[in-house]
N, C-alpha and C positions, 0 to 999 in steps of 0.2 A: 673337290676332294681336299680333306683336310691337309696342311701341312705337316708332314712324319718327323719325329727327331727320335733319337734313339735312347737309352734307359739301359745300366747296367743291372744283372742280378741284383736285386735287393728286395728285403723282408722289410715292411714300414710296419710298427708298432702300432698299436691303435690305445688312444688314452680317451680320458671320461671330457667330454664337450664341457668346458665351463667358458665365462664371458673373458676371465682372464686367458686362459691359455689359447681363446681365439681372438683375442683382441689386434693381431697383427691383421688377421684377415676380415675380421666385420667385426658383427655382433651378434652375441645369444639373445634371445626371448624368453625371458623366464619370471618367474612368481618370484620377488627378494625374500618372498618374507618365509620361500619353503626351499630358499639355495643361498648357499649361505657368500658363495662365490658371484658376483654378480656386479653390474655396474652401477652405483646410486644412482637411484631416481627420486624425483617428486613424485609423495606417494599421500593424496587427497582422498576423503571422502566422499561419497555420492548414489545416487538415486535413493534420498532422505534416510541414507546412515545403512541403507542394506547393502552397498558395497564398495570396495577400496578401488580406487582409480590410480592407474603406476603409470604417470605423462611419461612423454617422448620415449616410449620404449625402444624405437629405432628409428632411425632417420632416411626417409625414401628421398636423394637429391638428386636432382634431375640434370646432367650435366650435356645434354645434346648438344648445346650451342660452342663446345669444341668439336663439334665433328664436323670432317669436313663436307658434307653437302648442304650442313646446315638447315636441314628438315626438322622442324619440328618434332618432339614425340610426345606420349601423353601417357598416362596411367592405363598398365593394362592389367587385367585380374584373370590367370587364367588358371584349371585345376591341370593334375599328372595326378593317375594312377598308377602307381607305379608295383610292378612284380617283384618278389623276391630273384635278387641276382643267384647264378649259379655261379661256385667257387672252384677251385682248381687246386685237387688232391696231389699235392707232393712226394715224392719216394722218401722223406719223412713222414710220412702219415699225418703230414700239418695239412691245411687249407689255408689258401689266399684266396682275395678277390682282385683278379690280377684289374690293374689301371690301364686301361688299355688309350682310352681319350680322355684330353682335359678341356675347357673352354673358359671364358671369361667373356662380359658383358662391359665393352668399355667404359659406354658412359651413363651406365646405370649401377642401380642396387640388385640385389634380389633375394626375397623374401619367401623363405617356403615356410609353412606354419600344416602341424602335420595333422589329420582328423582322424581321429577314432582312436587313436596309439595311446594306450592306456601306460601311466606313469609306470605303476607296476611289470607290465610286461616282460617275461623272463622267455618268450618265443619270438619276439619280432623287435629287430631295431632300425633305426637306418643310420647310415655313415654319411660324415663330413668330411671328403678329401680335397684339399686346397694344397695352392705352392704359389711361394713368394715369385716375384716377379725377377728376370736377371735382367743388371743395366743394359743398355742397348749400347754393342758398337757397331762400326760399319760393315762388318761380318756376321754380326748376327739379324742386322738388319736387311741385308740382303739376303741371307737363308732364311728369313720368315716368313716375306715374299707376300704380305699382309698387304693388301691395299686397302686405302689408305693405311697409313701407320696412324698415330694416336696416341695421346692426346693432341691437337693441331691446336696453338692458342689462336682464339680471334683477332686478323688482322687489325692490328690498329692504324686508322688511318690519320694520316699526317695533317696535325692542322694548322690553320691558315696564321694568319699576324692577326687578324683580329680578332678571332675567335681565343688567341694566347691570350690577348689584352685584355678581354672581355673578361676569360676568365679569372684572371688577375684580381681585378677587383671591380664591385660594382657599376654599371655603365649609368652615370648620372643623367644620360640623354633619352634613355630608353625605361620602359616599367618590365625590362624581362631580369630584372633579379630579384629575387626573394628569397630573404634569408628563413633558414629552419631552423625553430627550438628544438626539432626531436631530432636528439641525437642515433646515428648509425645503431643498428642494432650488427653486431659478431660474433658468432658461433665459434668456439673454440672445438674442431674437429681434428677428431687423431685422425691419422696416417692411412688406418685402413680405410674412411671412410670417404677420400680422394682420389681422383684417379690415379694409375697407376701407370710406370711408361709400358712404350709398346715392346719391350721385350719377351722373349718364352720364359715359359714357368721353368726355375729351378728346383731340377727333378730331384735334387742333391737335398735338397731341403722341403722335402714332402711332407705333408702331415695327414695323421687320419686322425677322427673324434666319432664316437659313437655318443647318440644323441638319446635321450628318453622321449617318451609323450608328450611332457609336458613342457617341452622345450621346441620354439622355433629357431631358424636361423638367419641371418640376412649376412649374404656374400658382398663387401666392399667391391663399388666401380673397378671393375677391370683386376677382379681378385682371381685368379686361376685356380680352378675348381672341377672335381668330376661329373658327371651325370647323375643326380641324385640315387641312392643307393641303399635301398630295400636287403635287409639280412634276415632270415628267418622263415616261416610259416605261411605269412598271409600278404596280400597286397597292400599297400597303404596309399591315404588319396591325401594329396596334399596341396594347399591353394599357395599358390604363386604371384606374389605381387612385382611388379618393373616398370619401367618405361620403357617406351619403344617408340621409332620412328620408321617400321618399316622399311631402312637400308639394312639386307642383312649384313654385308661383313661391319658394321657399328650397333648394330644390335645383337649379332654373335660371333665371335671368333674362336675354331678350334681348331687344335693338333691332336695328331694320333702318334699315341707311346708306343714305341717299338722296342721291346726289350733282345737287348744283345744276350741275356744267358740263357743257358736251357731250361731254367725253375721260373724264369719273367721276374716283371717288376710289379709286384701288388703288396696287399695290406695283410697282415698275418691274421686269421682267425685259427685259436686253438684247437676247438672241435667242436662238432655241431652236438645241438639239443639244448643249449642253454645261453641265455645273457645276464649275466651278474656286474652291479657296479656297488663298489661300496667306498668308504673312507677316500671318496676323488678318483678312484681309479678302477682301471674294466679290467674285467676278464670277459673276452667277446667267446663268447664258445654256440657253434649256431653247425 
């Protein structure tokens, strides 16, 4: 049973998913050259000039070796069908789609890239609901009640006097050192794309993003995030890329939002029959 934390009345906005405004939380997956918001890529030539190739469009890192059982995980590819969610008519005649659970995947990515959801689309979208991580104190860590907690760094073990020496510099006695000409390769990686501590998602600072067709998304290691979230008409199927290693509480961890007011804590949608996004910004009306 997930662990409960509680949520005051509140109405969360929903704005247009671009790469900057989710850039705390992951990345977008998008065409540069048909969004004008996005994050520079290398962008090549190929299959003899009939098409444009956009390198590292995101970065799948594989972070299992802090967890603590230390199992391995590997690449897993899996599809969600997902149904259009039912929203929840207010005595304003608004709709929310109340957040009722959120999750996070510590020490992976995750990648949903959607099929069939036409860019155009003015009857079906889906939502991106994330929330930043809050620090961890001894209070909050003992009401999260997660086991393990997370990130756990790898013990380092304490080495010997000659092993110091050794590494020091060359052992003139021995053939086990060999110098490299290739230098270190380092990835310059922002924030979303690193683990995250083990704190709960701050509800205080929730965000939603309504996504096009033609946009994927991938949630940053241990980014707290809803259940993927179908708005509209039709179901949509969408493939899933992660790692996994088969311990569940290191391959998922949720909580269930429990809101304190009588209206709940979800995402405003206007009114249904339509999804219009224009000039960066949405009017979700569904």
């Amino acid at each position: 049973m997930p662990l409960q934390i509680t949520a005051p009345s509140r109405r969360i906005p929903v704005a247009a998913l671009t790469g900057k405004a989710f850039q705390d939380f992951g990345q977008v997956i998008e065409n540069p050259s048909t969004h004008n918001d996005t994050t520079p890529h290398t962008v090549v030539e190929a299959n003899q000039g009939s098409a444009t190739k956009v390198l590292d469009v995101t970065q799948m890192l594989n972070y299992y070796h802090l967890a603590s059982s230390q199992k391995p995980a590997r690449p897993v590819v899996n599809m969600f069908i997902c149904k259009p969610r039912k929203l929840r008519k207010l005595s304003s005649a608004q709709s929310v789609f109340p957040v009722e659970i959120l999750e996070r995947h510590p020490f992976t990515p995750q990648t949903f890239i959607a099929m069939g959801l036409d860019k155009t689309s003015k009857s079906t979208a889906y939502l991106v609901i994330v929330a930043p991580t809050l620090p961890l104190s001894p209070r909050s860590r003992e009401a999260a009640k997660l086991s393990p907690p997370y990130p756990a760094p790898v013990p380092r073990r304490k080495r010997s006097l000659k092993e110091r020496l050794l590494g020091a510099r060359p052992n003139p006695f021995t053939n086990d050192y060999a110098p490299s000409t290739t230098p270190p390769i380092t990835v310059d990686l922002s924030p979303s794309l690193k683990p995250k501590g083990p704190g709960l998602p701050d509800l205080a600072s929730l965000r939603a993003f309504v996504a096009r067709g033609d946009q994927a998304v991938t949630y940053g290691p241990g980014t707290w995030h809803a259940p993927m979230v179908v708005l509209g008409q039709r179901e949509v199927e969408f493939v899933v890329v992660q790692f996994a290693n088969g311990v569940g509480v290191e391959d998922c961890q949720e909580v269930e939002v429990v809101s304190e007011g009588v209206d709940g804590f979800g995402v405003l949608i206007e009114e249904e029959g339509l999804i219009e996004s224009f000039e960066g910004s949405v009017k979700a009306k569904l």
